[in-house]
N, C-alpha and C positions, 0 to 999 in steps of 0.2 A: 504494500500500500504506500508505504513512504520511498520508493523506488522511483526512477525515472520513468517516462512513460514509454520510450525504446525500449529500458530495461525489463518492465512489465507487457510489455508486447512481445520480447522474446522468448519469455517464461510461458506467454501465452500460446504460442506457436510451435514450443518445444512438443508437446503432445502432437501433434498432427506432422510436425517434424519426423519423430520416431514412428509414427504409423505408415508413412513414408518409407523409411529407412528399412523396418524390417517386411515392407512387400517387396523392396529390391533384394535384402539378403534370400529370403523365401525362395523369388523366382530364380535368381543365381544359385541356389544350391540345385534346384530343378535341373535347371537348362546344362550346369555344370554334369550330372550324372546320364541325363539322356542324350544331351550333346547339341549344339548351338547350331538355332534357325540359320541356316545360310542360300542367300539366290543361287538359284542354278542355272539359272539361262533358260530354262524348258518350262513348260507349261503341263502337268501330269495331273491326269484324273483320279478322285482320291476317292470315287462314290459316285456311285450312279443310284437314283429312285426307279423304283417299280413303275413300269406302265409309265414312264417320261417316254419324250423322242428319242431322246440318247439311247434308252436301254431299248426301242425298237429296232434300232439300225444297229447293235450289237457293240456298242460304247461299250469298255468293260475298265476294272477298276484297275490300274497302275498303266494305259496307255498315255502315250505322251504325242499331244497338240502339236504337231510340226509349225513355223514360221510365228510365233508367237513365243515371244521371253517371257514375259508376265502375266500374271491370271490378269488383269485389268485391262492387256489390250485384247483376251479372248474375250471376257464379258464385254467391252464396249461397241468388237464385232458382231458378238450375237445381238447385242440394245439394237443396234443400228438396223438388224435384217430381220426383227419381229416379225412374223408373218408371213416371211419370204423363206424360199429351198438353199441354203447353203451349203456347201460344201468343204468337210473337215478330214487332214490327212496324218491321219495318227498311227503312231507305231509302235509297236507291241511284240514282246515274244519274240521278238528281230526280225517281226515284219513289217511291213507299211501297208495300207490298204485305205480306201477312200470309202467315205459315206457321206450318205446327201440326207439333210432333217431341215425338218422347217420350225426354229423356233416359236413357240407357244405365246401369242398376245398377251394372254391373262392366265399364267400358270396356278397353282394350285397352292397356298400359303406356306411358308418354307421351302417351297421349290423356285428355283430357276426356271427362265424359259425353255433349257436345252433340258432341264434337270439331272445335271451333274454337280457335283462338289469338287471343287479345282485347290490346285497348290504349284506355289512357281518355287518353292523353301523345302528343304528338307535338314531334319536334323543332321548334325556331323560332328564327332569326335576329333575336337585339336589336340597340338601336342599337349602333354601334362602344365609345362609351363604358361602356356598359352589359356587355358580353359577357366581358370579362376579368373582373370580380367575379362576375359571376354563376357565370361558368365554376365559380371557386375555389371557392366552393356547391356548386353541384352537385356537383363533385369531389370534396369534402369527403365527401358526402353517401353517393356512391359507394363510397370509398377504407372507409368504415363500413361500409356493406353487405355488402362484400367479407369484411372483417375478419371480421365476425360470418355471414358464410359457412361462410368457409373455418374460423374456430373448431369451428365446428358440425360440418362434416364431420370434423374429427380428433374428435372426442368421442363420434361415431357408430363413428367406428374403432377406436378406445382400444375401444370397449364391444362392438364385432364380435370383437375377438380375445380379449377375455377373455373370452367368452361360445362360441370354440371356433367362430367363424364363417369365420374367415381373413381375409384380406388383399383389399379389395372389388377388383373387375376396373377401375376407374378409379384407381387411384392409380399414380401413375408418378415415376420416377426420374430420373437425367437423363438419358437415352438416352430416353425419354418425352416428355420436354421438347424435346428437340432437334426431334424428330420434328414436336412440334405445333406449336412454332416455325416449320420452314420450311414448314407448311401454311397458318399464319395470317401468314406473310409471303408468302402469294400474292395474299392480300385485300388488299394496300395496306398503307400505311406508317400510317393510322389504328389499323387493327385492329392493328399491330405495335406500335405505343403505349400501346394498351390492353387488350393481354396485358402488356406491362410491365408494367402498373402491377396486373395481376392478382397478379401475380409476385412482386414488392415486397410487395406485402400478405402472399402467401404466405411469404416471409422473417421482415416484421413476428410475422406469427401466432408461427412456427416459432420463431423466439430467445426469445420470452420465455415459452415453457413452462417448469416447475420442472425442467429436466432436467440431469445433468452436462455440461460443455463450452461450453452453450448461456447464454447472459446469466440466461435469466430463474433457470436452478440456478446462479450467482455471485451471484445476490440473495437467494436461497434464505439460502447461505450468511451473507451480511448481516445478513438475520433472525436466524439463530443468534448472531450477534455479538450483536444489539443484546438478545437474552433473557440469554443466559450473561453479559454485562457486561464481555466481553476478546474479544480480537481472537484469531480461530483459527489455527495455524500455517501458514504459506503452504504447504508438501507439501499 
């Protein structure tokens, strides 16, 4: 209380600091034992749905998209040809072979228009010295992703309910959490590390919103200090 308002703002910040900190170490212990995302130049099918175009014309799963680096410039070919017959030359088993599908206008919820599930990354074991940095990277990299997820879904929320939409069917409490908990502690002790650090992120998000109780409304409060020019009664 008798601190500087800097110094009371970093004390502030420390919490969501370390919920920060330990979703990077989390997903760095991950990526460090399965081994680090890396591009590959190719575009490989990871999943094909039942009854899609893809799995008519005999898309099958580990074939690779020829003349396409990135899963972004396969999807942005398909956006473009909704509707229309395209033709895709993929190769497999160490063959090549061509097929013609006509992406789906209005596919099916969770599917794609081709409906395939694509990956242009694959994991890969670096040397020993190399893998603990890089991990921290990649984690980093993740522990962001995350953040600016899960930001995003509360902002979609915030604006579902003031818009008279209710409360979306995936949000859970912690009886929710329990549950998904000991379903993602069946996969292994990886997947249980990296819902941790899901989780932690989810903290991070949740404390520094401008809300009463929660850090980011005690800085709120700070702001007010440092406008008004005096310190507000502690009540």
């Amino acid at each position: 209380w008798e601190k500087p308002i800097w110094q009371r703002a970093v004390v502030l910040l420390a919490g969501v600091f370390g919920n920060f900190v330990l979703g990077v170490v989390l997903f760095g212990i991950v990526y460090s034992v399965m081994g680090v995302p890396t591009q590959m130049g190719k575009v490989k099918v990871v999943g094909v749905a039942d009854g899609s175009p893809a799995a008519e014309v005999g898309v099958m799963d580990g074939d690779v998209v020829k003349g396409f680096e990135k899963t972004e410039e396969l999807i942005e070919y398909i956006g473009e040809n909704k509707g229309k017959e395209i033709l895709l030359i993929l190769l497999g088993e160490g063959e090549e072979r061509e097929v013609k599908l006509v992406p789906r206008v209005d596919p099916p919820e969770g599917e794609g228009s081709v409906g395939v599930l694509l990956s242009d990354t694959e994991l890969v074991k670096l040397p020993w010295y190399q893998m603990p940095v890089k991990s921290v990277v990649v984690g980093t990299r993740e522990a962001y992703s995350w953040g600016k997820e899960i930001a995003g879904g509360l902002g979609k929320m915030v604006t579902g309910l003031v818009a008279g939409e209710g409360m979306p069917e995936d949000v859970a409490g912690p009886v929710g959490i329990y549950k998904v908990s000991a379903q993602v502690n069946e996969m292994g002790w990886l997947a249980s590390l990296q819902f941790m650090g899901i989780l932690s992120m989810n903290l991070a998000v949740l404390n520094i919103l401008p809300l009463p109780a929660l850090d980011g409304g005690r800085l709120v409060f700070l702001g007010l200090e440092m406008i008004i020019g005096k310190k507000l009664k502690n009540k």
